[in-house]
C-alpha positions in Angstrom: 80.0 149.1 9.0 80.7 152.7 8.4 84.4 154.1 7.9 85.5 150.0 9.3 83.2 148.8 6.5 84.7 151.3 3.8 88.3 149.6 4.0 89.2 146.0 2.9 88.7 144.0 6.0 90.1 140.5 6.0 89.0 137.4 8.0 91.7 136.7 10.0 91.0 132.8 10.3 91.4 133.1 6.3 95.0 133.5 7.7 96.2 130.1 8.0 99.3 128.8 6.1 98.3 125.4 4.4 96.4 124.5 1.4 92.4 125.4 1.5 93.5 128.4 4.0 95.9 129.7 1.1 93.6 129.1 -1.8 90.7 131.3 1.0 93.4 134.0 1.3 93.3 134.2 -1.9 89.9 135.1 -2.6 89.7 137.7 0.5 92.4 139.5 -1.5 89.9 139.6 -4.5 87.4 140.9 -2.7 86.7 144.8 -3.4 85.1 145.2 0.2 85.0 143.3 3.2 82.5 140.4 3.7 82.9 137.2 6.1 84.0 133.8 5.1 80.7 131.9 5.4 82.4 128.4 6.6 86.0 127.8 8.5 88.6 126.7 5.8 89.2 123.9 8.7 85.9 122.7 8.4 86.0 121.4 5.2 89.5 119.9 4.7 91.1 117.6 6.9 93.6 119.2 9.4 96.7 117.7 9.5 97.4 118.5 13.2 94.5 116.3 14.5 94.3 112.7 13.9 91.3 110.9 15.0 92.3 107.8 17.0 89.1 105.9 16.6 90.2 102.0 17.0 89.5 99.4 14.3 86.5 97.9 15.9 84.7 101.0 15.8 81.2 100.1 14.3 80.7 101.8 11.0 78.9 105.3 11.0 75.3 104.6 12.3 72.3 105.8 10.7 70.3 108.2 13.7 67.9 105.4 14.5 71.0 103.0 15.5 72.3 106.0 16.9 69.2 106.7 19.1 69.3 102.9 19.8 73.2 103.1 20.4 73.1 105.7 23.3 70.1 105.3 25.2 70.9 102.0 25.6 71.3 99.6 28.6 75.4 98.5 28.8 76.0 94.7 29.8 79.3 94.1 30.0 79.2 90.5 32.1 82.6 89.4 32.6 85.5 91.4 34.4 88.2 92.4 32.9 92.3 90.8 34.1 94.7 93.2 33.8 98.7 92.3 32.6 99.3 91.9 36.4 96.5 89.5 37.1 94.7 92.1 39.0 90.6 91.7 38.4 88.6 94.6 37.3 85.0 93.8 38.4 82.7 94.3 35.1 80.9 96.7 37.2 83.6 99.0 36.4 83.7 98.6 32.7 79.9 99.4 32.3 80.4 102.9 34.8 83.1 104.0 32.6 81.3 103.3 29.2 78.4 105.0 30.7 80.2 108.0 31.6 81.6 107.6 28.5 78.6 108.1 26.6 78.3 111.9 28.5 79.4 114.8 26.3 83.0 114.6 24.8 83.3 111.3 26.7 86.6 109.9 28.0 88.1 107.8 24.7 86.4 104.6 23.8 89.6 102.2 23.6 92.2 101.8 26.1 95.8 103.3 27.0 97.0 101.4 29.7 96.2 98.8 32.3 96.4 101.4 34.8 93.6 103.6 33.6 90.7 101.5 36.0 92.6 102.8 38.9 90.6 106.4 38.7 87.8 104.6 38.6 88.2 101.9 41.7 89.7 105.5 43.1 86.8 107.1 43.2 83.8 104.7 44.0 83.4 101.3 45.3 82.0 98.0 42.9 78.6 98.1 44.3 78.6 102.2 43.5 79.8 101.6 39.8 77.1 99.2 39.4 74.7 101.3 41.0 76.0 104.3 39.0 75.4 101.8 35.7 71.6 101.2 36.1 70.5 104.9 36.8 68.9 106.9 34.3 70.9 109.3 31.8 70.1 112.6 29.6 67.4 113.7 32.5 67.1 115.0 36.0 66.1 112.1 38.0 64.4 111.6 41.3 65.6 108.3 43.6 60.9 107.2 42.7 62.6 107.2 38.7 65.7 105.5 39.4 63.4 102.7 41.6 61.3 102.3 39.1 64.0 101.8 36.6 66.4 99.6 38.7 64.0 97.4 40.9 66.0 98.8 44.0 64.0 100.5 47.1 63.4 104.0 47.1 65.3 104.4 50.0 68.4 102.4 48.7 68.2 104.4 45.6 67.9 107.4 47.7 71.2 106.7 49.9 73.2 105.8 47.0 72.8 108.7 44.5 73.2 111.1 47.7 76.4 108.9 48.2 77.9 109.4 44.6 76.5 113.0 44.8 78.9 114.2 48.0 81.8 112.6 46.2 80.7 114.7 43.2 80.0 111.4 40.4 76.8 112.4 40.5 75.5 115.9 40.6 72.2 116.5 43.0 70.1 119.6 43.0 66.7 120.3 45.3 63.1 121.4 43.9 60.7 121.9 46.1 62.5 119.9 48.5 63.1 117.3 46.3 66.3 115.8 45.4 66.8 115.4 42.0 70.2 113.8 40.4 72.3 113.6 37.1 75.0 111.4 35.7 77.7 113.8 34.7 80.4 113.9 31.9 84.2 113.7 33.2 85.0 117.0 32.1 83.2 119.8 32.6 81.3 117.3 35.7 82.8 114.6 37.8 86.3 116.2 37.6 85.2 119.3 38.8 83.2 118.5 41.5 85.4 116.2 43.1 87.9 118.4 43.5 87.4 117.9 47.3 88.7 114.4 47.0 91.5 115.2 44.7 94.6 113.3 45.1 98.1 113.1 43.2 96.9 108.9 42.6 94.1 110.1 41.4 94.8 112.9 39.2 97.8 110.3 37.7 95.1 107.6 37.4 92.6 110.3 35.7 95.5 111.1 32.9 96.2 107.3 32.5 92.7 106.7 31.8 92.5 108.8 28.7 91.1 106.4 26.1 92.0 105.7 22.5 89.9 108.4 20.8 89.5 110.8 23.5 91.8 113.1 20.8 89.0 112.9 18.2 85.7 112.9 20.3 87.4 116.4 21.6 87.8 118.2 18.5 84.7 116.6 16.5 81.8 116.0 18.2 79.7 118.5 16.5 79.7 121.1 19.3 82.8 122.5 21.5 83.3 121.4 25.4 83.1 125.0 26.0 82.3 128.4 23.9 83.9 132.0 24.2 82.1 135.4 25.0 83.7 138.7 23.8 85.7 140.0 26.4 83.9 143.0 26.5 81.1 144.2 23.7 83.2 147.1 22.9 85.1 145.0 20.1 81.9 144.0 18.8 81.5 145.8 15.2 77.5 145.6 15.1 75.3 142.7 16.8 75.3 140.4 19.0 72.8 137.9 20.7 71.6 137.6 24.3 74.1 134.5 24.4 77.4 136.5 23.7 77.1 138.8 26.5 78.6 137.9 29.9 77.6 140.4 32.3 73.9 139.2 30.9 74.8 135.6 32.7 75.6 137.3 36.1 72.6 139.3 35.6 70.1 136.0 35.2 71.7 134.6 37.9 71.2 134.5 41.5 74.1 132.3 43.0 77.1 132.0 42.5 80.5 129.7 43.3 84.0 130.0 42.5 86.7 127.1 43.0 90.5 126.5 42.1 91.0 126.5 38.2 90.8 122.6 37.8 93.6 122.6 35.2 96.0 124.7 37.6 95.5 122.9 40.7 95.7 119.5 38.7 99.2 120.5 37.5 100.3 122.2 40.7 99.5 119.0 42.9 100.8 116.2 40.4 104.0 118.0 40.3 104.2 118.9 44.2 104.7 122.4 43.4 103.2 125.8 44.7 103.0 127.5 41.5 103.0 126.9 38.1 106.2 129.1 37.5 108.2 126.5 39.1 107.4 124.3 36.3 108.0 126.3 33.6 104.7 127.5 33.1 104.7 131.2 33.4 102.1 132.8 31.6 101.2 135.6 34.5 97.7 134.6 34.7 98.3 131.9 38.0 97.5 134.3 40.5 94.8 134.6 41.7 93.8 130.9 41.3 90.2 130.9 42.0 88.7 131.1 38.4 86.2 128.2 38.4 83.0 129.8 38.7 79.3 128.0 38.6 76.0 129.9 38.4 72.2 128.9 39.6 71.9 125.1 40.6 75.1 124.3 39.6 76.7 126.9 41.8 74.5 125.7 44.5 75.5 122.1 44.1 79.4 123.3 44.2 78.5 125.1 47.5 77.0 121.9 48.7 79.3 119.5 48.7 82.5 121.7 49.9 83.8 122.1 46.0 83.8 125.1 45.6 83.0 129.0 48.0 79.4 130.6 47.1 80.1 134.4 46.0 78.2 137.0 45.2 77.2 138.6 41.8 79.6 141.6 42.0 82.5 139.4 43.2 81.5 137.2 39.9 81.9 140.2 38.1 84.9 141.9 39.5 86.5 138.1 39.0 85.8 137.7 35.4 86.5 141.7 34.8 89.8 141.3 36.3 90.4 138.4 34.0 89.6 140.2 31.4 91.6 143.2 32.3 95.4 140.3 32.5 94.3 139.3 29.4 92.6 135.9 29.4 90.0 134.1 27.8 86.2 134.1 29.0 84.1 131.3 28.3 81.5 128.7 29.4 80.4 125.6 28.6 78.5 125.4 25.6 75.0 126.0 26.8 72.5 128.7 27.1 72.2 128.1 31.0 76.4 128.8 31.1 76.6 126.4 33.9 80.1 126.9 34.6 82.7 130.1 33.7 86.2 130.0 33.2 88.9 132.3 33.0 91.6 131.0 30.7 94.5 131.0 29.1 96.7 128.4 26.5 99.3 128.4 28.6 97.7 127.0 31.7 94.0 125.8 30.6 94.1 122.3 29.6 91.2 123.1 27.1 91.8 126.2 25.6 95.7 124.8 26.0 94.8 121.6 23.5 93.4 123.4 21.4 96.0 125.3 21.0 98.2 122.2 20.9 96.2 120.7 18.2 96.4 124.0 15.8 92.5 123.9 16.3 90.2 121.1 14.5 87.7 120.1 12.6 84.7 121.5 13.8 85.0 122.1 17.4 87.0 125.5 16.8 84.1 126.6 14.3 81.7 126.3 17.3 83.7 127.7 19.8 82.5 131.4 19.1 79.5 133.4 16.7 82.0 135.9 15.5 84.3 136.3 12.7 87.3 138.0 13.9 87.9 140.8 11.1 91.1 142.9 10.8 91.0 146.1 8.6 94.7 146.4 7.0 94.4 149.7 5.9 94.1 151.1 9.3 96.3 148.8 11.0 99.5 150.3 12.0 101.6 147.4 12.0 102.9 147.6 15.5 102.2 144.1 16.8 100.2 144.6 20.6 97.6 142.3 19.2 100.9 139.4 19.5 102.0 140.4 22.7 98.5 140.3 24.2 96.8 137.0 22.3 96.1 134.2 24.8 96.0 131.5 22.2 99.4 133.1 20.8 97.6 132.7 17.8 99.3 135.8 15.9 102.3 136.5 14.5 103.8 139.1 12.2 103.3 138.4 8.4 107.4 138.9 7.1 106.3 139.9 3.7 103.4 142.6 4.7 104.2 143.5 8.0 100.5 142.9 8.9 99.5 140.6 12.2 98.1 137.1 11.0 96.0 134.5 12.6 96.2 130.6 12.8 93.4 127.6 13.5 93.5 127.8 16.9 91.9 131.8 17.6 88.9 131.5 19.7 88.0 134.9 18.9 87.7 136.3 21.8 87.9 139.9 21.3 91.5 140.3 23.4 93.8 141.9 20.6 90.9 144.0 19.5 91.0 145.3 23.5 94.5 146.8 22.8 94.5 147.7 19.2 95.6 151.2 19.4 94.0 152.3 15.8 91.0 150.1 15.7 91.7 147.9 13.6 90.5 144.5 14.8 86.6 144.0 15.8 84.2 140.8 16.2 81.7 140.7 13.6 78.3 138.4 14.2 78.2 135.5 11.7 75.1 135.2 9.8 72.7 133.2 11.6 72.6 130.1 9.3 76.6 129.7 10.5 76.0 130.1 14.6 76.2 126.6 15.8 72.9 125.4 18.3 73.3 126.2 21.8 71.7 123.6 23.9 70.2 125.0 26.9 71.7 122.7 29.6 74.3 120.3 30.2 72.1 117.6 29.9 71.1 118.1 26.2 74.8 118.8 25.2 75.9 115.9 26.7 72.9 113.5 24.7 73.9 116.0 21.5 77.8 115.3 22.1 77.0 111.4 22.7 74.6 111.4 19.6 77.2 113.1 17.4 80.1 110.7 18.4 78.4 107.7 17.8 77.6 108.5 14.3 81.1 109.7 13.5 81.7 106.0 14.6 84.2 107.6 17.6 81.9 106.1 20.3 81.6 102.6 21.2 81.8 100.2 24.3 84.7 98.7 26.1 83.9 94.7 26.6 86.9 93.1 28.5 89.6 92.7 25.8 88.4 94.6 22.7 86.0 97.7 21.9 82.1 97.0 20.7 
């Protein structure tokens, strides 16, 4: 690590004031060199800032066969469901929630309120939910698979799934002139791409329909909704992989989109405002407000259906550079294919912004990056620019040593190590057994998501009046 390497370097996630963080400190300050933490403190104590809502009826943790059983199963629900008002929720309904409910981080598996079926009767009619129930999920399908599967025509299936694909339920993409069509997951998925029908009613009926577990199944389901990139490979102190590079996405790319940050416009248009300033939000980093960006069939898809502007690959670039440059987070979702960019920032990203919110979690936070961020206190020079320019204002000022320390929430994104003026802060690769598995699409996380929730016992069915 040359003259970096000849100081004592500290982990800064060792940083954290409570009990198994303390007891880590500890033993950094033992240490006669520098040499990374191989596991998260959070990951092996409970944190006290995230309480997994999982509802009583939650089946007990299932084995991988019930698991496999679990969530490539068919969903029955038969009879509707009567809310406190007397108004009749078609069971329809309750089996296209579930289902999207078994994509990814999933949606909560209990209920909040009566109100949360009106995104769903919002955004598709009965005979499009149960449509939506019967097609296939975890693969690309044509409207021959879904036929086969549901008993329906070609050509009905055919209309339909290009029906729920211009709304943006279901995503659609074209091989050699062949549609082909996905369920999505809420969020990064449906949400996004039906921006174009986006509606204060709807975006209230979204939030409303935040189920009991939703909390959990964010933090702890094995992978994170989304993984950071060093801002820029200068704070890197030695390697990296082909997946930690962002310019290398552009570069394997040949289309690309960019639409209104989802979290930004949702906030703006539920409270009828024209920035977020003017509702106390005013991190700097709301202008400009196109931040969304997509890449290869994805992007395409976005162009498609009106949710989004294709650009090209040096606009991509001069977008997220520019991000970079105001100080904001760059990630993706947590694939290889990096589907989907974002620009972000705690203050304004409802992601990176729960997470800060929630001091981190249990294992979610651990996959969110493959670096250790590493601080060498020697050469640190105490002056506190890595505070001022943190987008998880994750650091603060140690009142005993004067030095910068970090909490559960840093992303490690590289940001403070961009403005250091002596050096001091670098991302280090972790060792290869402690990266996390990227899947490669959207697809596999969302099965690996589903799998993992289920056998956490976080994942189960809504049946009228009680979760299965």
């Amino acid at each position: 690590m040359g003259a970096m390497g000849a100081a004592l370097l500290a982990v800064d996630a060792a940083h954290m004031a409570s009990g198994p963080v303390e007891q880590a400190m500890a033993e950094q300050a033992e240490r006669p060199s520098w040499q990374p933490v191989s596991k998260y403190p959070g990951e092996t104590a409970k944190n006290p800032n995230v309480v997994p809502m999982v509802s009583q009826s939650a089946p007990e943790i299932l084995t991988p066969e019930e698991v496999d059983a679990f969530i490539e199963g068919e969903i029955t629900v038969t009879e509707d469901y009567v809310k406190a008002d007397g108004t009749v929720i078609p069971a329809a309904y309750l089996n296209m929630r579930n289902k999207v409910n078994r994509n990814g981080v999933g949606i909560g598996s209990g209920i909040v309120t009566d109100d949360h079926w009106d995104v769903w009767t919002l955004m598709v009619s009965e005979e499009e939910a149960a449509a939506y129930s019967e097609m296939p999920q975890y693969t690309d399908f044509t409207a021959a698979d879904y036929a086969n599967k549901s008993g329906r025509t070609e050509q009905e299936c055919r209309s339909m799934c290009d029906a729920l694909a211009d709304k943006g339920v279901l995503w659609r993409t074209y091989r050699a002139g062949v549609p082909f069509y996905h369920t999505q997951t809420q969020e990064y998925g449906i949400y996004e791409a039906y921006v174009s029908n986006f509606t204060k009613e709807y975006l209230d009926a979204k939030d409303a329909g935040k189920g009991d577990g939703f909390a959990a199944d964010f933090v702890d389901s094995g992978t994170s909704m989304y993984r950071t990139y060093p801002v820029d490979l200068s704070v890197v102190q030695g390697e990296y992989t082909e997946f930690d590079d962002w310019h290398a996405i552009l570069d394997r790319n040949e289309i690309f989109s960019i639409s209104p940050c989802m979290c930004r416009t949702k906030r703006m248009m539920q409270a009828e405002v024209e920035s977020l300033a003017e509702i106390g939000i005013d991190c700097g980093h709301d202008d400009p407000i196109e931040t969304c960006m997509c890449t290869g069939e994805q992007a395409q898809f976005i162009i498609e259906i009106g949710a989004g502007r294709q650009i090209s690959r040096d606009e991509a670039r001069d977008i997220l550079q520019g991000a970079v440059d105001r100080g904001m987070i760059i990630e993706s979702v947590f694939t290889r294919a990096a589907e989907n960019i974002c620009c972000c920032h705690a203050d304004c990203c409802l992601n990176v912004g729960g997470i800060r919110a929630m001091n981190g979690g249990p294992s979610t936070i651990e996959a969110y990056s493959n670096f250790y961020l590493a601080h060498d206190t020697e050469a640190c020079v105490k002056c506190g620019a890595c505070v001022e320019r943190c987008p998880m204002h994750s650091i603060v000022m140690d009142d005993e040593t004067g030095l910068p320390i970090v909490d559960n929430a840093c992303v490690r994104c590289g940001q403070c190590a961009m403005v250091c003026p002596a050096g001091a802060r670098a991302l280090v690769l972790k060792p290869e057994e402690d990266r996390p598995y990227i899947p490669h699409n959207l697809i596999e996380d969302y099965q690996i998501k589903a799998r993992t929730r289920a056998a956490r016992g976080y994942l189960y069915d809504y049946k009228g009046q009680e979760a299965q």
